[in-house]
ZAMIMAR-174595 format. One record per residue (C-alpha): residue in one letter; x, z negated, y negated. Coordinates in steps of 0.1 Angstrom, whole numbers, padded with zeros to 4 digits, always signed. Example, Ala and Ser with C-alpha at 12.3 -4.5 7.8 and 13.67 -1.06 7.14 Angstrom:
a+0123-0078+0045
s+0137-0071+0011
//
This chain:
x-0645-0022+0262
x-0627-0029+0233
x-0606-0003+0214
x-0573+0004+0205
x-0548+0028+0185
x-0522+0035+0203
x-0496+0068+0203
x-0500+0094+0224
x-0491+0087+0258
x-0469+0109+0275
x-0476+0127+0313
x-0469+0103+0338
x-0445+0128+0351
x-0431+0135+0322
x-0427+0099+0314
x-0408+0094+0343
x-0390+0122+0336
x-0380+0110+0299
x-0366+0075+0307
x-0387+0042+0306
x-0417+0038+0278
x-0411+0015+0250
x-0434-0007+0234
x-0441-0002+0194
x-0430-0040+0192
x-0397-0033+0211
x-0388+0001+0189
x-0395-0024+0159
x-0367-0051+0171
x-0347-0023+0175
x-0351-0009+0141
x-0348-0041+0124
x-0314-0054+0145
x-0298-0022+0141
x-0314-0012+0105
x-0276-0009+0089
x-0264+0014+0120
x-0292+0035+0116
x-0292+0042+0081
x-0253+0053+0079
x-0259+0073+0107
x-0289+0091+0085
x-0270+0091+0054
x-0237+0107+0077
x-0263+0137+0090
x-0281+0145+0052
x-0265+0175+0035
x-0238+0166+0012
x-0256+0188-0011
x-0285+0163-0021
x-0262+0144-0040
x-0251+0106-0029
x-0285+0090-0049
x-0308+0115-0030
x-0290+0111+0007
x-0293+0071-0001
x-0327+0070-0004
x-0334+0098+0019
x-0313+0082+0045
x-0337+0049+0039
x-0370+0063+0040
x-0360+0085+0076
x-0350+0051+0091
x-0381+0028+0078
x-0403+0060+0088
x-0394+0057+0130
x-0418+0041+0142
x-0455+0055+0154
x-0482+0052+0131
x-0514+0036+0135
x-0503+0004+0147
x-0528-0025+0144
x-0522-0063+0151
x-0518-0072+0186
x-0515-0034+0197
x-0496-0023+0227
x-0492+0013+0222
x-0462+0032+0241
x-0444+0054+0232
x-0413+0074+0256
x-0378+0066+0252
x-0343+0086+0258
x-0324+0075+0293
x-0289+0061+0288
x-0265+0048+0312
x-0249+0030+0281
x-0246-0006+0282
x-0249-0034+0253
x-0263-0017+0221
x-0265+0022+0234
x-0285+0008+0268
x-0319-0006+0249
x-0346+0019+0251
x-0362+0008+0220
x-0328+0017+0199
x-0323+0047+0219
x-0356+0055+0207
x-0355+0045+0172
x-0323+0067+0168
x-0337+0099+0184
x-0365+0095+0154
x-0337+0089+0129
x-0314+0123+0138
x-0342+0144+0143
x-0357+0136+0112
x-0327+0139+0096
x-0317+0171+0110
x-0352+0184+0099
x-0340+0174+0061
x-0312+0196+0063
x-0333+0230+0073
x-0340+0251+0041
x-0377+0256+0029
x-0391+0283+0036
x-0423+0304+0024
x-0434+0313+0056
x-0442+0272+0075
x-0450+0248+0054
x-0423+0218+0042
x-0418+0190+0068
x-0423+0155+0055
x-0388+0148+0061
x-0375+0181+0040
x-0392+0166+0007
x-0378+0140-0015
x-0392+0103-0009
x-0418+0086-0024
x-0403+0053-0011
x-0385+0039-0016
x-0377+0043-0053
x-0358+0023-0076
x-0370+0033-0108
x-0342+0034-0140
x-0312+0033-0115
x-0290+0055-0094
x-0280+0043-0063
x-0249+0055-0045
x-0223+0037-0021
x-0188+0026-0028
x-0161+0052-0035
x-0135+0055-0006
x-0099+0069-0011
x-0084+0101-0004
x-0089+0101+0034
x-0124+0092+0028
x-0129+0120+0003
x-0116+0143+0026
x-0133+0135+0057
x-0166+0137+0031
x-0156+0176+0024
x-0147+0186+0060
x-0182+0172+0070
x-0201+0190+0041
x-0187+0221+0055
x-0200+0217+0088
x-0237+0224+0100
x-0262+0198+0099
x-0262+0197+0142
x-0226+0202+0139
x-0221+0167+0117
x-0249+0153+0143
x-0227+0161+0170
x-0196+0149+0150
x-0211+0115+0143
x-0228+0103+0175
x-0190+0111+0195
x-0178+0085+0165
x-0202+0067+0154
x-0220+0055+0185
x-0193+0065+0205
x-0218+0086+0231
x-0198+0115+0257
x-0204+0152+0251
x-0231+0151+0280
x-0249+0122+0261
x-0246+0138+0226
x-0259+0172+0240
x-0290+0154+0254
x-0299+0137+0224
x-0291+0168+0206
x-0314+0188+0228
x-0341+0155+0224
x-0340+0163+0184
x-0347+0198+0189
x-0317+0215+0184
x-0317+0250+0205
x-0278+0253+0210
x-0260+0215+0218
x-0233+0231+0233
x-0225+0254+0196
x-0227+0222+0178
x-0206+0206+0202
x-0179+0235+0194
x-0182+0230+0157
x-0177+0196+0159
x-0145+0202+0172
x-0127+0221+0145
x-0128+0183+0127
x-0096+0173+0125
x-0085+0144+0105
x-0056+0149+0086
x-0025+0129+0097
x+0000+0114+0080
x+0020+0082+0081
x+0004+0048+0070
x+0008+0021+0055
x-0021-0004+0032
x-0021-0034+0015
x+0016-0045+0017
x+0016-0041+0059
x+0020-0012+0080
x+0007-0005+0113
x+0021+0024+0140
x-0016+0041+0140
x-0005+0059+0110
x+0026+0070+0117
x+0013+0079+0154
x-0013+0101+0134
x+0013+0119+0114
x+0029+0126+0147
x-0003+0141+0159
x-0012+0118+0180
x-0056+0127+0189
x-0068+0089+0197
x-0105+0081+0188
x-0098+0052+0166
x-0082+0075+0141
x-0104+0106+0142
x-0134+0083+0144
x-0124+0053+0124
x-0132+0064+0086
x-0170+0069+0096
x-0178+0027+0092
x-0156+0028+0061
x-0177+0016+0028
x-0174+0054+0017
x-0205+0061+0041
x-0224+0030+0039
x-0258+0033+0020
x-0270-0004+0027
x-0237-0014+0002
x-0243+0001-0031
x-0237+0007-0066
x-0261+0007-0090
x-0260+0022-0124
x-0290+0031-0153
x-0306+0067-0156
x-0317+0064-0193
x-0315+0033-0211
x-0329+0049-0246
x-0358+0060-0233
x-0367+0031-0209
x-0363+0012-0239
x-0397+0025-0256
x-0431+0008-0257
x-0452+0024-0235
x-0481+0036-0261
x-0448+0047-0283
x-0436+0071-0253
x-0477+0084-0248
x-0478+0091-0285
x-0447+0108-0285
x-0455+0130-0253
x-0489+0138-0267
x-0469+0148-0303
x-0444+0168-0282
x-0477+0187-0265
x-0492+0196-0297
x-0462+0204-0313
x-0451+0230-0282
x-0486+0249-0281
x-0479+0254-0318
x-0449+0259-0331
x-0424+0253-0301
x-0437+0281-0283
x-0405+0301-0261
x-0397+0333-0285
x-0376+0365-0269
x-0349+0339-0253
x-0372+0313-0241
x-0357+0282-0261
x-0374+0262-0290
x-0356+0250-0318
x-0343+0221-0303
x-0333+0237-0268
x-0336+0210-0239
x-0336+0186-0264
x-0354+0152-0260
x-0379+0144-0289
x-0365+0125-0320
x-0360+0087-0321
x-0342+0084-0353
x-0338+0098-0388
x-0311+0090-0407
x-0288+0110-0432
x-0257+0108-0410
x-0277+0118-0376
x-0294+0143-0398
x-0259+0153-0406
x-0244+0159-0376
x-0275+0181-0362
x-0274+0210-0390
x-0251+0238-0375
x-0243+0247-0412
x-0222+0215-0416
x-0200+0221-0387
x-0160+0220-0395
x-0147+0253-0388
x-0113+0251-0389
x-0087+0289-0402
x-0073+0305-0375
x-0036+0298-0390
x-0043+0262-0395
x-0021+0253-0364
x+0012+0266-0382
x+0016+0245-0410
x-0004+0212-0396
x+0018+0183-0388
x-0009+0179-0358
x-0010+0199-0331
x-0039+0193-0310
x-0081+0197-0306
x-0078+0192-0346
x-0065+0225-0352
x-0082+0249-0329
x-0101+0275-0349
x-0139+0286-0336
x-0132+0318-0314
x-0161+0333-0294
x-0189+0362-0304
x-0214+0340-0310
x-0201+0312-0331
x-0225+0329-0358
x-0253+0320-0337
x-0272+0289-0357
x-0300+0289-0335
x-0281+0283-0305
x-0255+0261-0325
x-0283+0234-0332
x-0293+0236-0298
x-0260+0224-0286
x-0264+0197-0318
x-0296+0184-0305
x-0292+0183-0270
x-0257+0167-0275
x-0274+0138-0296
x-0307+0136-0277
x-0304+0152-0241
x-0336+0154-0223
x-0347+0150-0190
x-0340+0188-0179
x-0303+0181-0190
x-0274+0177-0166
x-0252+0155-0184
x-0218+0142-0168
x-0184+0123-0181
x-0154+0116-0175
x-0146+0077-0167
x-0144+0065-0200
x-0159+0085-0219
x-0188+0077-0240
x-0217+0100-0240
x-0239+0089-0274
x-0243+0115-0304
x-0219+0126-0327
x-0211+0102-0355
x-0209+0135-0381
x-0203+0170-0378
x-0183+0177-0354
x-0158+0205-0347
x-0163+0239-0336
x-0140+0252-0313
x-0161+0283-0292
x-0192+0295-0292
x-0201+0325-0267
x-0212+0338-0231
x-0191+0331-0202
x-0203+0346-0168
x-0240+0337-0167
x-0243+0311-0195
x-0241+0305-0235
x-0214+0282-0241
x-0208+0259-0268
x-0175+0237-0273
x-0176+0207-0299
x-0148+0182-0306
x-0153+0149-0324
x-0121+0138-0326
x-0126+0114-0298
x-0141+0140-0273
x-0143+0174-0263
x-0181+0180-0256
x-0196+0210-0238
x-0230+0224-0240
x-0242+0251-0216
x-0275+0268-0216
x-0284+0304-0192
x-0283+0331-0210
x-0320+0346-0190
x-0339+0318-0209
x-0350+0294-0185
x-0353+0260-0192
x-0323+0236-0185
x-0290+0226-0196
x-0258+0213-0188
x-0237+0189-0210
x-0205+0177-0204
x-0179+0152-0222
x-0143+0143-0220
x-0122+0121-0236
x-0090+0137-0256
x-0082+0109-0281
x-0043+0108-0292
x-0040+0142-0276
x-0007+0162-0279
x+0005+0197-0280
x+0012+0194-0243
x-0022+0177-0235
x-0043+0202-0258
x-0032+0232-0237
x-0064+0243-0223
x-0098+0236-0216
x-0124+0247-0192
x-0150+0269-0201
x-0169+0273-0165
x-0165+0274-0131
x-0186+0298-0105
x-0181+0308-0076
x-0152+0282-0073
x-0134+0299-0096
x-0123+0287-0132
x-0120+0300-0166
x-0098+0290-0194
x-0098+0287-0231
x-0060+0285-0243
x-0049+0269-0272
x-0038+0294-0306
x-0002+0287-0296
x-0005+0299-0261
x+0021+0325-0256
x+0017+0335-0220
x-0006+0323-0193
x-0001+0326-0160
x-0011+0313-0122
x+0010+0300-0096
x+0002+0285-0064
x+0021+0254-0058
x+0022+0257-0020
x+0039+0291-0028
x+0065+0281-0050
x+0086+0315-0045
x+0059+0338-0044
x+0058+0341-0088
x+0029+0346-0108
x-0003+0366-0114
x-0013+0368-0150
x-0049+0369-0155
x-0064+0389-0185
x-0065+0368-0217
x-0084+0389-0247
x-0073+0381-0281
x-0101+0350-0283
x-0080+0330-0261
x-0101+0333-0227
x-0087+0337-0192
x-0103+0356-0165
x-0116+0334-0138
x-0097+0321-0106
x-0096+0301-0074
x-0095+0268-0087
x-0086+0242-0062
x-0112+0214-0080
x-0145+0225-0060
x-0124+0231-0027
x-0135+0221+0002
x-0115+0223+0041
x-0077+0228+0047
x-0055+0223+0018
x-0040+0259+0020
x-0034+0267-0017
x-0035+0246-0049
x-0033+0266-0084
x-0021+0258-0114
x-0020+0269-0147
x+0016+0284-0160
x+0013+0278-0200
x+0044+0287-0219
x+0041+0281-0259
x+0067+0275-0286
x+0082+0244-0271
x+0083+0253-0228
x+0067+0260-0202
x+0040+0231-0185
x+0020+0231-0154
x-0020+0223-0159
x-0040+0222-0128
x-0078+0214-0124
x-0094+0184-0114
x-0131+0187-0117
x-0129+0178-0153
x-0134+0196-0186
x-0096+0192-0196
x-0069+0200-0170
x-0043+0175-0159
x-0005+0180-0176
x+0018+0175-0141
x+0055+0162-0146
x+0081+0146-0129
x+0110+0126-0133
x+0119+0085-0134
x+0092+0068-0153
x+0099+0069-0194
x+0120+0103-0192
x+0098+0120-0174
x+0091+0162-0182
x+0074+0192-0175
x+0075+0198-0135
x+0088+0228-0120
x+0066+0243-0089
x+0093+0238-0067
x+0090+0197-0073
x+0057+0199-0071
x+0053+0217-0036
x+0055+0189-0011
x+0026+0172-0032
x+0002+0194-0043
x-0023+0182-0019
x-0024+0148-0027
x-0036+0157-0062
x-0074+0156-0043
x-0071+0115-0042
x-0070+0119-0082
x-0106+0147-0088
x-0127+0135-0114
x-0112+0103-0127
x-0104+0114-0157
x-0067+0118-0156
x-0044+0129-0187
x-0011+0136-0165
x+0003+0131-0132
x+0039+0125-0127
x+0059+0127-0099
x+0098+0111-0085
x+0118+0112-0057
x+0132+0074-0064
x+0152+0068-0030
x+0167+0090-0002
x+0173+0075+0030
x+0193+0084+0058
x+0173+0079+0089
x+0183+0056+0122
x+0194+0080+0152
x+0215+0103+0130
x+0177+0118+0124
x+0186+0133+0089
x+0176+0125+0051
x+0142+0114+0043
x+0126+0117+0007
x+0107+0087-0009
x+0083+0099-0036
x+0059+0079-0064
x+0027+0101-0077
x+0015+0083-0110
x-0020+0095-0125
x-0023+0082-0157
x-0058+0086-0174
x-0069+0092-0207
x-0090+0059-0210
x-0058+0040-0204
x-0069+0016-0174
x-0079+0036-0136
x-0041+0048-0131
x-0034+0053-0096
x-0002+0053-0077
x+0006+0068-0044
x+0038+0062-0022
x+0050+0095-0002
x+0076+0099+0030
x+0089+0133+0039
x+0105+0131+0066
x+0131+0158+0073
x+0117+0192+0080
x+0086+0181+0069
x+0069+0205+0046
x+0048+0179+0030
x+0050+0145+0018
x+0031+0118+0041
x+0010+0091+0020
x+0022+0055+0027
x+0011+0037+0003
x-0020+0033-0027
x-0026+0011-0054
x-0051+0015-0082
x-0048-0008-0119
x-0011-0010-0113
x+0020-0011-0135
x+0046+0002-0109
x+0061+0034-0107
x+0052+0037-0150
x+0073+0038-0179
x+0059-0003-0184
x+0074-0011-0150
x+0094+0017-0133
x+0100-0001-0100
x+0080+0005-0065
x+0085-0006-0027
x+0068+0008-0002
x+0074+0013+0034
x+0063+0030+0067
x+0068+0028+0109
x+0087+0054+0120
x+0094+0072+0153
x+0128+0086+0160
x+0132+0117+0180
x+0144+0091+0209
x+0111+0076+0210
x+0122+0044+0192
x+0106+0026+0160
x+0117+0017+0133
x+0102+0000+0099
x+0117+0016+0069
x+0117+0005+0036
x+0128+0020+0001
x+0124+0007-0035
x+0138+0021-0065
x+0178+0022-0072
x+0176-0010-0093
x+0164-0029-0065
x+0190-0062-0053
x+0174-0071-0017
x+0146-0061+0005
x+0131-0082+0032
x+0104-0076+0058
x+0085-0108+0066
x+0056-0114+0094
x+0052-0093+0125
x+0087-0077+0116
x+0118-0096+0103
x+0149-0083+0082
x+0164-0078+0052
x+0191-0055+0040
x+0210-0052+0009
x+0202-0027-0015
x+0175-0008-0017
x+0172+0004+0019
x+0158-0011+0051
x+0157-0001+0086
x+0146-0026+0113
x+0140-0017+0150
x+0107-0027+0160
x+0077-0019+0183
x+0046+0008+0184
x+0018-0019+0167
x+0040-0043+0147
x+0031-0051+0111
x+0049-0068+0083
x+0050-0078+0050
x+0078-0065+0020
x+0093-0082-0003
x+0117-0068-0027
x+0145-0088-0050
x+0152-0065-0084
x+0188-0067-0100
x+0175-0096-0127
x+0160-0119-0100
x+0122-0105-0105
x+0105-0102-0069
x+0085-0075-0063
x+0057-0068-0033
x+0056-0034-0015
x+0028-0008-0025
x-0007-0019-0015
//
């Protein structure tokens, strides 16, 4: 008789027990049908913490992974399949199957190492597939996406299983704790609990110039599936859509018998001369070997040709900025480390962590640059440089290990407002400061707790704060937000954190005559500075531009603009706020990115939101700035008003399109 590989077959009471068996050529169908579905639902259960490349390729290799091995042509091997009383998608044994081998493989990623078992295949990165020179990482979402992202990263790894098949594949708790218990997970019914503490955050909606009652019915807090549920098949979470960007174009660049010479040079030279002295760094640090010798690279890598700048050169400068920071810190006398900084910053190697702002450019220095600190700071040496086009940080730990980080921001046409502070580290999710020579006073205030004043944190004579909660690395609840309280010569300004190396100045005010915001203005929208982490933003500004009076004798309602405004120029993004009365904070309605409105350029907006009056009727309301003529709602709703002000009775569902008419005849569209 004639043989054949086949998996193992299961008892025959236990078969029966398990559901009906599925053939390897069934689970394959599956796989390939639902290959998309799948791979989101891997990517969704991965650790945030493997970083977006990582979980994409992860995600992949789980899913192609699923089915049996030693197939062979023709082969009918079996292999058991989960019962479901699903129908449609849910009811075919062979995805059933194919998406039990998917979780549990998944949920096995998530597990630490430990010394005592070895790894599971699943725990280690893939082999395949790899895309070699490129990153790989999905679209970026909004704010709702990026918050949904944190919430889940704080949750276990059965916890976001649990999370994700209620949403994702729609299954009942009974279902979810069966193919929980299926993967191997001891305690469904804990993960199940966990799960539970998700809560997406409401608020009233409105995208793309039409508005819809879900999101008001969510800032009413309203529980329905769609809306807890619907952001997990956004483009956020998808790692079959992707973005693609190089690794290291330099180095990719060099002939292949070039890059073995130069590895076999970089051997030789290590054993001999490179080897690690008392602090465990060469000459050149993390450095990548040379590629070019030139006077002016040559230049900018001697430490003895920095520009050191008098500490008293800030008084009688008619620039105030980066320019005219003097070098502060204990070890700015430190040449070895000083070149190291120099050389990684022109050639970072492959041990480097190097990250910018949108942008910025990350390429050597054209000259010497700047010195503005050298010292330790927590566990690490740090090193700031400034170029007059960026502020660049080198970091390096201070026990000698091997490894670096390097970080750049842009800071071109800064001014005495914008060149406040800068941040020297973060641990812990705390942040420390290093204040400019003009810096009077420096304080912290939380914005959510306007009235409760400020703590001061210590500031030695070299300018640098002592660390604290910083709300750039938060992740759950927005229940604080600090900011830093700078007062110098000409005010007092509000810098806050956002991920990046400089903070972000927050004002408010109409567009053109806008200022330095108070807390108090700030308050209702502190939490929408999230939407804006890490895009490289020079200011955010803030104005109430209408106040309505509501249908229903309901009260006054506040309509807000949030402009960021980036140091790159293009990027800005604009968000369109309703608080409501009693309301402690402002409800997004609107988003636009790339847009003039609400900006000293064009210092109009529209935007509008569905409404439910405490009679339990809706309304569509509507509010554009004071020079607006007309507005008109067009589509599933119809009306117009004079002014600047709308209010049409409509229905729970409706949708409509706005139209604006300013005081010179220019039309205007609402907020997308």
């Amino acid at each position: 008789m004639q043989s054949q590989d086949v998996a193992p077959r299961p008892h025959p009471a236990s078969a029966a027990a398990s559901g009906p068996v599925v053939d390897v050529e069934q689970a394959e169908a599956a796989l390939v049908e639902h290959y998309p579905r799948l791979v989101r639902l891997a990517y969704l259960v991965l650790p945030p913490s493997l970083g977006r490349n990582r979980r994409v390729l992860t995600a992949h290799a789980l899913t192609q992974r699923t089915l049996p091995r030693g197939r062979a042509a023709g082969d009918a091997s079996v292999v058991p399949a989960q019962k479901t009383a699903a129908k449609g998608r849910d009811g075919d044994p062979g995805y059933a199957y194919v998406r039990l081998r998917v979780l549990r493989s998944a949920l096995e990623a998530g597990r630490p190492l430990t010394f005592r078992a070895w790894p599971k295949r699943a725990q280690l990165p893939p082999l395949l597939p790899r895309v070699w020179g490129l990153r790989l990482f999905p679209r970026s979402g909004g704010a709702d996406e990026l918050a949904l992202d944190q919430r889940l990263s704080a949750l276990s790894a059965p916890a976001r299983a649990a999370y994700v098949l209620r949403g994702l594949e729609r299954l009942a708790d009974a279902d979810v704790r069966k193919v929980l218990t299926a993967a191997g997970e001891e305690d469904p019914a804990a993960a199940l609990a966990e799960a539970d503490t998700m809560a997406e955050a409401g608020g009233a909606a409105g995208a793309e110039g039409t508005f819809d009652a879900d999101g008001a019915d969510r800032a009413a807090g309203a529980d329905r599936a769609d809306g807890r549920y619907g952001l997990l098949t956004s483009p956020e979470f998808d790692p079959c859509s992707l973005h693609a960007r190089p690794t290291d174009l330099m180095r990719r660049r060099q002939h292949t018998k070039a890059a073995l010479a130069a590895a076999a040079a970089v051997a030789v030279c290590g054993a001999l001369l490179g080897m690690p002295g008392g602090d465990g760094w060469g000459p050149d640090g993390a450095a990548a070997p040379p590629y070019a010798r030139n006077p002016a690279a040559q230049a900018a890598l001697d430490p003895g040709r920095l520009t050191l700048v008098p500490a008293t050169a800030w008084k009688s400068s008619a620039r105030t900025d980066f320019s005219v920071w003097p070098a502060r810190g204990r070890l700015t006398g430190d040449k070895a480390l000083l070149r190291r900084a120099l050389a990684v910053w022109a050639r970072p190697g492959e041990s480097v962590q190097v990250s910018a702002t949108p942008g910025t450019p990350s390429g050597a220095p054209p000259g010497p640059p700047q010195l503005l600190y050298a010292g330790e700071v927590d566990q690490s040496r740090v090193v700031l440089l400034h170029d007059g086009l960026r502020i660049v940080r080198y970091a390096e730990p201070k026990d000698g290990t091997q490894g670096a980080a390097l970080d750049f921001a842009r800071v071109d046409s800064a001014t005495e407002a914008d060149a406040g502070a800068v941040v020297l580290g973060r641990t812990d999710g705390n942040v420390r400061y290093l204040t400019a020579p003009w810096v009077r006073t420096a304080t912290v205030r939380d914005l959510l707790k306007p009235a409760a004043g400020t703590t001061r944190p210590a500031r030695p004579a070299d300018g640098v704060t002592e660390p604290f909660a910083s709300p750039a690395q938060r992740t759950g609840p927005c229940r604080s937000w600090n900011v830093l309280e700078l007062t110098d010569r000409t005010g007092t300004r509000l810098l806050t954190d956002l991920g990046e190396l400089t903070p972000a100045r927050l004002t408010s005010g109409r567009p053109g005559q806008a200022r330095d915001a108070s807390a108090a203005a700030w308050s209702p929208l502190a939490c929408s500075l999230a939407a804006v982490r890490g895009q490289g933003v020079r200011s955010v500004n803030s104005w109430e531009y209408a106040r309505q009076s509501l249908p229903d004798a309901s009260g006054t309602a506040s309509w807000l603009c949030t402009r960021a405004d980036t140091w790159r120029g293009g990027g800005q993004r604009v968000l369109a706020q309703f608080q409501a009365p009693g309301q402690r904070y402002g409800a997004v309605t609107a988003k636009a990115e790339n847009v003039a409105a609400c900006g000293s350029k064009d210092p109009h907006v529209l935007a509008g939101v569905l409404w439910k009056s405490p009679k339990g009727d809706w309304y569509l309301l509507a509010a554009g700035s004071k020079d607006m003529a007309s507005v008109r709602a067009t589509g599933g709703i119809s009306g117009s008003a004079r002014g600047a002000l709308l209010a049409v009775r409509t229905e729970q569902g409706a949708r409509a399109t706005l139209r604006g008419t300013l005081d010179n005849g220019r039309e205007i569209t609402g907020l997308h």
